[in-house]
VOGU-3710 file (C-alpha; in Angstrom, 3 decimals, decimal comma):
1> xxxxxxxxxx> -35,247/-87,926/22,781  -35,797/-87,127/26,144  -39,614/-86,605/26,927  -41,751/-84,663/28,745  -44,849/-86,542/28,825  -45,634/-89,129/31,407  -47,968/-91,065/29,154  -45,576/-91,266/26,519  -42,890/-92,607/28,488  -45,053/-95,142/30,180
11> xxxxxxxxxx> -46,490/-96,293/27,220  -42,744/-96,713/25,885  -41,613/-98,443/28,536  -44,646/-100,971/28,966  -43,927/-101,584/24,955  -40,180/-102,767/26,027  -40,897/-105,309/28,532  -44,111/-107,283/26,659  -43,704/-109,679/24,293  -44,825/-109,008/20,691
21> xxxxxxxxxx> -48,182/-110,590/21,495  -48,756/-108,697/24,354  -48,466/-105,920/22,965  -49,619/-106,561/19,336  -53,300/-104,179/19,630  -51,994/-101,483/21,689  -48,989/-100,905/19,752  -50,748/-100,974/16,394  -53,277/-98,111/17,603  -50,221/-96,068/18,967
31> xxxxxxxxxx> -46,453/-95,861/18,902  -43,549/-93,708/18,637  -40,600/-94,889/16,668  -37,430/-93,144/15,318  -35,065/-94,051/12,535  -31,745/-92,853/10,990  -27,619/-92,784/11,325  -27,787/-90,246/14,375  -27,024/-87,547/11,762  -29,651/-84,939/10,034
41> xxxxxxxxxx> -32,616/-87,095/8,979  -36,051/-85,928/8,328  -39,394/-87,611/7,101  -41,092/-85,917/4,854  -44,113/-87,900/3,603  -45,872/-91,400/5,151  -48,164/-93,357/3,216  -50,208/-96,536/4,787  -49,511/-100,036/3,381  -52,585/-102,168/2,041
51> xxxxxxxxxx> -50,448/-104,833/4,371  -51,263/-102,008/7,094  -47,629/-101,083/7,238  -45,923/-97,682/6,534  -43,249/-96,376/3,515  -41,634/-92,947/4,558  -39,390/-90,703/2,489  -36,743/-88,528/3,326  -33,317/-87,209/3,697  -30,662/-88,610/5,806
61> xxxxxxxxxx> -26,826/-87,034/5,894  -24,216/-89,228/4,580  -20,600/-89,688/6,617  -19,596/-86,935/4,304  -21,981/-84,651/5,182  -24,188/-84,378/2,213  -27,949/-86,166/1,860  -29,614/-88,925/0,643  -33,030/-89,612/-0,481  -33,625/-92,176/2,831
71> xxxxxxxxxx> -36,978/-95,043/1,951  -37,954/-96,835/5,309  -40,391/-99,095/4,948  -42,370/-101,101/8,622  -44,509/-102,945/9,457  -48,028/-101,886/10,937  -46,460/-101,871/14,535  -43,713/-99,484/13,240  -41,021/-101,580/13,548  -38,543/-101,348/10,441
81> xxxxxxxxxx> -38,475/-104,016/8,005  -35,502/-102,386/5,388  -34,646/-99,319/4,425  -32,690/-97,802/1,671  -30,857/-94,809/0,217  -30,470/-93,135/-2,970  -27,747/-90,864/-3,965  -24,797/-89,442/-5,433  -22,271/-86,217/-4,485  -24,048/-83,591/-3,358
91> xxxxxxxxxx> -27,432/-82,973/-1,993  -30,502/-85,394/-2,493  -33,539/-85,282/-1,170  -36,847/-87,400/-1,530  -40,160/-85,149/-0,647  -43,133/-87,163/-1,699  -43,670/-90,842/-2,098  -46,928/-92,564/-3,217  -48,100/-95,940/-4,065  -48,990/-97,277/-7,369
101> xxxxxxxxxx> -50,696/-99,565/-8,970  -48,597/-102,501/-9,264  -47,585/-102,540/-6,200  -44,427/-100,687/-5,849  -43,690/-97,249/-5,184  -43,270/-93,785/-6,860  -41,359/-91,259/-4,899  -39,973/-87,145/-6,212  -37,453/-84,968/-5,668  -34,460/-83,533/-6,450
111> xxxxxxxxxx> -30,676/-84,837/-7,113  -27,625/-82,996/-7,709  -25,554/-83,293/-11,027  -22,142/-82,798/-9,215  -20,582/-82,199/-12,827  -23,174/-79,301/-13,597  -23,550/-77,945/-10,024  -27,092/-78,048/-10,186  -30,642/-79,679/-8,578  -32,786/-81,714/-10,947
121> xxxxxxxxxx> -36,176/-82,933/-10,683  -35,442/-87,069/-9,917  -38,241/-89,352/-10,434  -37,538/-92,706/-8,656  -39,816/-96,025/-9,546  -39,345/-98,755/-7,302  -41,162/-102,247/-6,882  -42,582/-103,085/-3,176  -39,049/-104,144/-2,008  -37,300/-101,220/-2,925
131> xxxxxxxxxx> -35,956/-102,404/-5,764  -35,103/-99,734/-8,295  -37,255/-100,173/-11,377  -36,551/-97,183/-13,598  -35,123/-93,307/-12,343  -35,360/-90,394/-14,427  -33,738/-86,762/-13,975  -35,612/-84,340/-15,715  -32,895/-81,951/-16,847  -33,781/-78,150/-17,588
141> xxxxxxxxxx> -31,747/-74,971/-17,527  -31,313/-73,848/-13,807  -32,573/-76,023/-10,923  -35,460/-78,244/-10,515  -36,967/-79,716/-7,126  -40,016/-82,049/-7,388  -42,177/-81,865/-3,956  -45,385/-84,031/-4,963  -46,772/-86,674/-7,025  -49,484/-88,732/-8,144
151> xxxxxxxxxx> -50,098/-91,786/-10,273  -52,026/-91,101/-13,223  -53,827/-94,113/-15,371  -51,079/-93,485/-17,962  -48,421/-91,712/-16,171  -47,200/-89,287/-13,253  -47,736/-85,880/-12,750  -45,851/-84,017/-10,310  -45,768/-80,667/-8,872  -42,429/-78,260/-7,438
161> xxxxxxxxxx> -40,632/-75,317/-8,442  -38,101/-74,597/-10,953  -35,123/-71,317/-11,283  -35,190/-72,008/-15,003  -35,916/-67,807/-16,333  -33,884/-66,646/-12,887  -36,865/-66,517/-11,078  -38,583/-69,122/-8,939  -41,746/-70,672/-10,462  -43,834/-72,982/-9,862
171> xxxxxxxxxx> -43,625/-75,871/-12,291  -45,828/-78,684/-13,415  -45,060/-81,941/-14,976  -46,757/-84,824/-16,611  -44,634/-88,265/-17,455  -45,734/-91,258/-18,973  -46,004/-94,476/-17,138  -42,319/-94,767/-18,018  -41,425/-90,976/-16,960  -40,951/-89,603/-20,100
181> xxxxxxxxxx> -42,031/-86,183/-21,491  -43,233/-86,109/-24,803  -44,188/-82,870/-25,206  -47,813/-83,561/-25,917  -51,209/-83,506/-24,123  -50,102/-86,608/-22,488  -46,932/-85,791/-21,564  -45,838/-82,194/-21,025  -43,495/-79,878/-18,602  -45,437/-76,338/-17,473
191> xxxxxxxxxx> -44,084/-73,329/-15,494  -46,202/-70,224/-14,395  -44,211/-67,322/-12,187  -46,263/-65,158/-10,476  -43,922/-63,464/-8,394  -40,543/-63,375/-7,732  -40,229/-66,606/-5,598  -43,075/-69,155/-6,222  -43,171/-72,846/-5,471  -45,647/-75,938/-5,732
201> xxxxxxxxxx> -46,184/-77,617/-2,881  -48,887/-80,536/-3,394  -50,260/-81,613/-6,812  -54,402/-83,275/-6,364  -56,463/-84,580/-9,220  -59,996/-83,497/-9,527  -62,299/-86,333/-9,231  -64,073/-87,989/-12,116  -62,180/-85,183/-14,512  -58,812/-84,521/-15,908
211> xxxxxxxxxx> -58,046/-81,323/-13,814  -55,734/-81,139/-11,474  -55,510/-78,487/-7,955  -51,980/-77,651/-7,003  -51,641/-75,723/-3,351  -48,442/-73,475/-2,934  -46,391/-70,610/-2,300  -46,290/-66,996/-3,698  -44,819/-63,350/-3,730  -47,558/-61,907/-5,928
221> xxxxxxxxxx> -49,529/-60,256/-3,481  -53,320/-59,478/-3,977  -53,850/-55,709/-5,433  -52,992/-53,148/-3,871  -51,252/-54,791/-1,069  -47,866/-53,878/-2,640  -45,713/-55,863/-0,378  -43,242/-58,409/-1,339  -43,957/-60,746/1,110  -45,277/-64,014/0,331
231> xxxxxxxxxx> -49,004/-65,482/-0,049  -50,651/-68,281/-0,768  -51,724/-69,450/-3,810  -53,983/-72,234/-5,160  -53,768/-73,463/-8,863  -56,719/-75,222/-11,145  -55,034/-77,032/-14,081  -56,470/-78,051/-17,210  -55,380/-81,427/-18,020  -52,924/-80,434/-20,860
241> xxxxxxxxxx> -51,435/-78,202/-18,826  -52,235/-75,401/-20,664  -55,881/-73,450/-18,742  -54,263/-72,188/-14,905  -56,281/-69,760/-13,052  -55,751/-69,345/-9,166  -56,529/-67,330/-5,886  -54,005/-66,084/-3,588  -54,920/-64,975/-0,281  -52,687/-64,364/2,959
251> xxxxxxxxxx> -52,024/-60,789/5,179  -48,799/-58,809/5,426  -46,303/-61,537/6,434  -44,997/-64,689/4,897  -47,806/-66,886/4,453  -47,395/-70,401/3,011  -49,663/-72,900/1,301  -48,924/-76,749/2,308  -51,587/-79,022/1,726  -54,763/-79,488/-0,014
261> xxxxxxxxxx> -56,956/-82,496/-0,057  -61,218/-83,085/-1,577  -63,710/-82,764/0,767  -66,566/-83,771/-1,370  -68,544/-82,549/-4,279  -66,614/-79,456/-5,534  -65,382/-78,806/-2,222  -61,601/-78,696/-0,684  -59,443/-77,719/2,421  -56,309/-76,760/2,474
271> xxxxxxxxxx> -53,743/-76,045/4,733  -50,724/-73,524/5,465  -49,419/-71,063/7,899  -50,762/-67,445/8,077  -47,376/-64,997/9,442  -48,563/-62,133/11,426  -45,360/-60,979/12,346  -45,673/-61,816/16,087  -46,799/-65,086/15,806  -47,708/-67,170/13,011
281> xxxxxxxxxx> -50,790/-69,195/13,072  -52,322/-73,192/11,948  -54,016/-71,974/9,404  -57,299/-74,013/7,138  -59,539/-72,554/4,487  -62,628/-74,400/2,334  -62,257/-73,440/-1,415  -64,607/-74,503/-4,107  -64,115/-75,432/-7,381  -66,593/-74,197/-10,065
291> xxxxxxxxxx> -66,331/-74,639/-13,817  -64,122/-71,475/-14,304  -62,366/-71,074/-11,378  -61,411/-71,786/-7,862  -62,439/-69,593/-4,966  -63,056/-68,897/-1,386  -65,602/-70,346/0,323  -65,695/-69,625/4,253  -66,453/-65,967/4,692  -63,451/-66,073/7,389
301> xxxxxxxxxx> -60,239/-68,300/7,669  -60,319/-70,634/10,136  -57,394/-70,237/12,272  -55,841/-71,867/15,537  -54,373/-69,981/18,204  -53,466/-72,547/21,674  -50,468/-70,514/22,620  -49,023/-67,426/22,439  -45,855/-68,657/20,254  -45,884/-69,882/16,496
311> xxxxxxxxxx> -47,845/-72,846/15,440  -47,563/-73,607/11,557  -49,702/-76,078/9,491  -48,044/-78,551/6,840  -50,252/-81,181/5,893  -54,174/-81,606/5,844  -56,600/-84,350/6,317  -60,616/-85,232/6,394  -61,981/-87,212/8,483  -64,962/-89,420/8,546
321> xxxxxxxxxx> -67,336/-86,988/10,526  -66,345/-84,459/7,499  -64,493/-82,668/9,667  -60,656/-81,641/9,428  -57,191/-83,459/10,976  -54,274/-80,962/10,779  -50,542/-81,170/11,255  -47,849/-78,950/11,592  -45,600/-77,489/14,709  -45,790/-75,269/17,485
331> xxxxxxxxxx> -42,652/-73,713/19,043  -43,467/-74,186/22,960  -40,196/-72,218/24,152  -37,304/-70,298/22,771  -35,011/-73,376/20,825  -38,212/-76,072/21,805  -40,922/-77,131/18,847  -43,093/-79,785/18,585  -45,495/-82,264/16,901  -48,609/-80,183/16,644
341> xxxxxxxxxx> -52,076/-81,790/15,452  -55,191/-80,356/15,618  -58,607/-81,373/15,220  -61,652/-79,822/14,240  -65,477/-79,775/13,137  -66,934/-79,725/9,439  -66,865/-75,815/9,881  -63,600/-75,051/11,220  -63,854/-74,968/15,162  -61,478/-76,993/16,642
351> xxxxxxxxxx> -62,768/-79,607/19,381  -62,741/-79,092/22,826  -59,495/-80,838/24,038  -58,556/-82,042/20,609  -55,140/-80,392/20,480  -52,004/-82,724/21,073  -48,242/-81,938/21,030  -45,638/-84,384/20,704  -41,738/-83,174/21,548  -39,202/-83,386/24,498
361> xxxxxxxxxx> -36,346/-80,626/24,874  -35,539/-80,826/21,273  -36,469/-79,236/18,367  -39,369/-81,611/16,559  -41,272/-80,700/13,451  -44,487/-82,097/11,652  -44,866/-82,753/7,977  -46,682/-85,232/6,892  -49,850/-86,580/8,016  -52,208/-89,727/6,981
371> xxxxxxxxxx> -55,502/-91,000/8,242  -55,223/-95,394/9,229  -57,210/-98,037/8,388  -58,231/-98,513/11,510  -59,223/-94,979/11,779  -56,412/-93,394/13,556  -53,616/-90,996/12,369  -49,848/-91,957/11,044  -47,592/-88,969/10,897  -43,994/-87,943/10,182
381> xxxxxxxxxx> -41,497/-85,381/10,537  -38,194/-85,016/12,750  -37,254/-84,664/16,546  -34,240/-82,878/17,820  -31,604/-84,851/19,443  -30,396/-81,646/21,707  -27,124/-83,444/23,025  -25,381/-83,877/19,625  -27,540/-81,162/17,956  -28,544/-83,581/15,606
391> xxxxxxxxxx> -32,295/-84,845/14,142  -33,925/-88,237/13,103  -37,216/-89,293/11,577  -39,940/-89,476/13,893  -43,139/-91,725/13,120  -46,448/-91,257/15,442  -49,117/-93,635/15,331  -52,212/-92,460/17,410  -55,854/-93,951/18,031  -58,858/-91,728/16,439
401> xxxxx> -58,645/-89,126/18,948  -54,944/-88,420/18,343  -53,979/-89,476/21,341  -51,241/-92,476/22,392  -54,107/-94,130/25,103
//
C-alpha cells in the first residue's frame, strides 16, 4: 500500500535494512505488517499472546472466489509464525477469536451448509498451534452468524444474530466446555427481536456475577420517533438467559452499536457510530449498570468530529489513566478511508493531538482494537490495495501515545 506518511515510510524502510537485533525494541513498540493471498482479506479481531505475540481472525477469498475463516498467528514483532484456514463451499467467515484457558484458542462465526444453502453459527476450538480440537455448527431454521465470544468457567457464550422467525434478531448462546447446548441453565440458545433487523455485536460478562452485557444493533426506535432507521441498543442478561432488559438510544439515521468494555464498579463504555445523514460521527457513551437495569450515564454523548467527512467507531478500549482508546475509520476523500484512533480523557474529551490516521490511497478500515503489555495499542482491520482493487489484513502496533515514534 502506497503511503502517505513520511514517518511511516521511514520507519518501514529503517526496519528493512537492520538486523533483527537492531531493530528488536523499536519494532516491538511499533510496526505495520500485512498478510493474505492478494485477494479480499480482512482482520476482524486481535488478541495479545501471554508470549507477547498476536492471533488474528478473519476472512480471506479462496482461488474460487468464496471465503475462509483465515487464523494468523506472530510473533510480538509481527512477523508471521503460521497461519491457517478453515472452510468449505461457500462463504465462511471467522469474527471473534479469544483465548482460553488451556492455552489454545476459541474463535465464532458463521459457515455455509452448501447442501442447505444456508449460514450457521460455527464454533471452532483449537489448541495454541492451530490444531483443530473440536468444531461445532449450531444448526437452526434460517441463518445463524456468531460475531463474539467469551470463555466461561464451564463453557462459551457467544453473541450474533439469527433470521430464524424471518426477521433478524439478536441471538444469544451458551455451550458447554465441549459446545454443546443442553437446553438448561447451563447450556441454552436465546433470541429477542426488537425490530425488524437486529444484531449482537459483542457479548461481556459482568464481573464477580453471572450477568452478561451484550452491545448491538437495532430498528426499534425510541417512542415516538417512528422511524425505521436503526439505533443502538445495549442488552443486560440474566445468566440463564432468560431476564433481558435494554436501552436504545441513537438520532434519525443509522446508528450502530460496536463495542462495549467495564470501566470499573458498575460502570461501562461503549462504542458505535452515530449517522446524521451528512456525516456520521466516532461515537462513545458511559452506561451504568444497576440491579434492574442498564442506563445512561453522561448527560450528553461524547462524540468526535476532526473532519468534515464520516468517521465511524468499531471497537473500544480503557486505558490506564481511566480514560478511553477508540477505533474505527474516517473517510479522508471520496474512494480514500483510513485507520482512525482516537484518544480521550476519563470524561469524554479527546486529547489535544491524540488523533492518528493510518491509510495510503486505498480504502483501509479499523475493527478491532487491543491495549499491549507494554502499554501500547495492537489493532486490525484491512487496507485497500487500489491497483488490483483488492484488500489484505492490516496489523498496527503503536507505542502508548498511538503513534509509530
Amino acid at each position: 500500500m502506497k503511503r502517505n506518511n513520511l514517518a511511516i515510510i521511514t520507519l518501514l524502510i529503517l526496519c528493512i535494512g537492520c538486523s533483527e537485533e537492531a531493530i528488536k525494541k523499536g519494532q516491538s513498540e511499533a510496526f505495520i505488517k500485512f498478510f493474505g493471498n492478494s485477494m479480499v482479506d480482512e482482520g476482524n479481531h486481535v488478541k495479545q499472546l501471554t508470549d507477547g505475540g498476536y492471533i488474528v481472525v478473519g476472512t480471506s477469498t479462496t482461488g474460487s472466489g468464496d471465503t475462509d475463516i483465515a487464523l494468523i498467528r506472530t510473533d510480538q514483532y509481527g512477523n508471521e509464525q503460521w497461519s491457517l484456514y478453515f472452510g468449505g463451499p461457500g462463504n465462511d467467515v471467522g469474527n471473534s477469536i479469544e483465548l482460553t484457558e488451556d492455552g489454545g484458542f476459541i474463535l465464532v462465526g458463521s459457515w455455509f451448509d452448501n447442501q442447505a444453502g444456508k449460514t450457521d453459527l460455527y464454533l471452532l476450538k483449537t489448541d495454541n498451534q492451530g490444531s483443530v480440537q473440536w468444531e461445532k455448527k449450531i444448526v437452526k431454521a434460517g441463518n445463524q452468524v456468531g460475531n463474539s465470544v467469551l470463555e466461561l468457567n464451564n463453557g462459551y457464550i457467544m453473541t450474533g444474530k439469527s433470521d430464524q422467525y424471518g426477521n433478524d434478531d439478536i441471538i444469544v448462546v451458551r455451550t458447554t466446555i465441549t459446545g454443546d447446548i443442553l437446553e438448561n441453565d447451563g447450556s441454552w440458545y436465546a433470541t429477542r427481536g426488537y425490530g425488524v433487523s437486529d444484531v449482537g455485536n459483542q457479548i461481556i460478562k459482568v464481573p464477580n456475577e453471572n450477568e452478561f452485557i451484550v452491545i448491538g444493533t437495532t430498528s426499534l426506535e425510541d417512542p415516538g420517533q417512528g422511524l425505521l432507521n436503526s439505533n443502538i441498543i445495549t442488552i443486560h442478561i440474566t445468566g440463564n438467559g432468560v431476564g433481558w432488559s435494554n436501552v436504545i438510544f441513537g438520532g434519525s439515521g443509522n446508528d450502530l452499536g460496536e463495542s462495549i468494555q467495564h470501566i470499573q464498579d458498575n460502570e461501562y463504555i461503549m462504542a458505535g457510530t452515530l449517522d446524521d445523514g451528512a456525516n456520521s460521527k466516532m461515537f462513545i457513551h458511559k452506561l451504568k449498570l444497576t440491579i434492574e437495569d442498564i442506563s445512561k450515564s453522561w448527560s450528553t454523548p461524547a462524540t468526535f468530529i476532526e473532519t468534515t467527512g464520516k468517521t465511524s467507531g468499531k471497537s473500544v478500549q480503557v486505558t490506564p489513566d481511566g480514560g478511553f482508546a477508540v477505533l474505527g475509520s474516517m473517510i479522508a476523500s471520496p474512494g480514500n478511508s483510513d485507520f482512525y484512533l482516537v484518544l480521550t480523557d476519563p470524561l469524554g474529551a479527546v486529547l489535544d493531538g491524540e488523533t492518528m490516521t493510518f491509510g495510503g490511497t486505498g480504502n483501509e478500515f479499523g475493527t478491532s482494537l487491543q491495549l499491549t503489555a507494554d502499554g501500547g495499542f495492537i489493532m486490525v482491520g484491512s487496507t485497500g490495495i487500489p491497483e488490483d482493487n483488492n484488500r489484505e489484513i492490516a496489523l498496527i502496533k503503536t507505542n502508548s501515545r498511538g503513534k509509530l515514534y
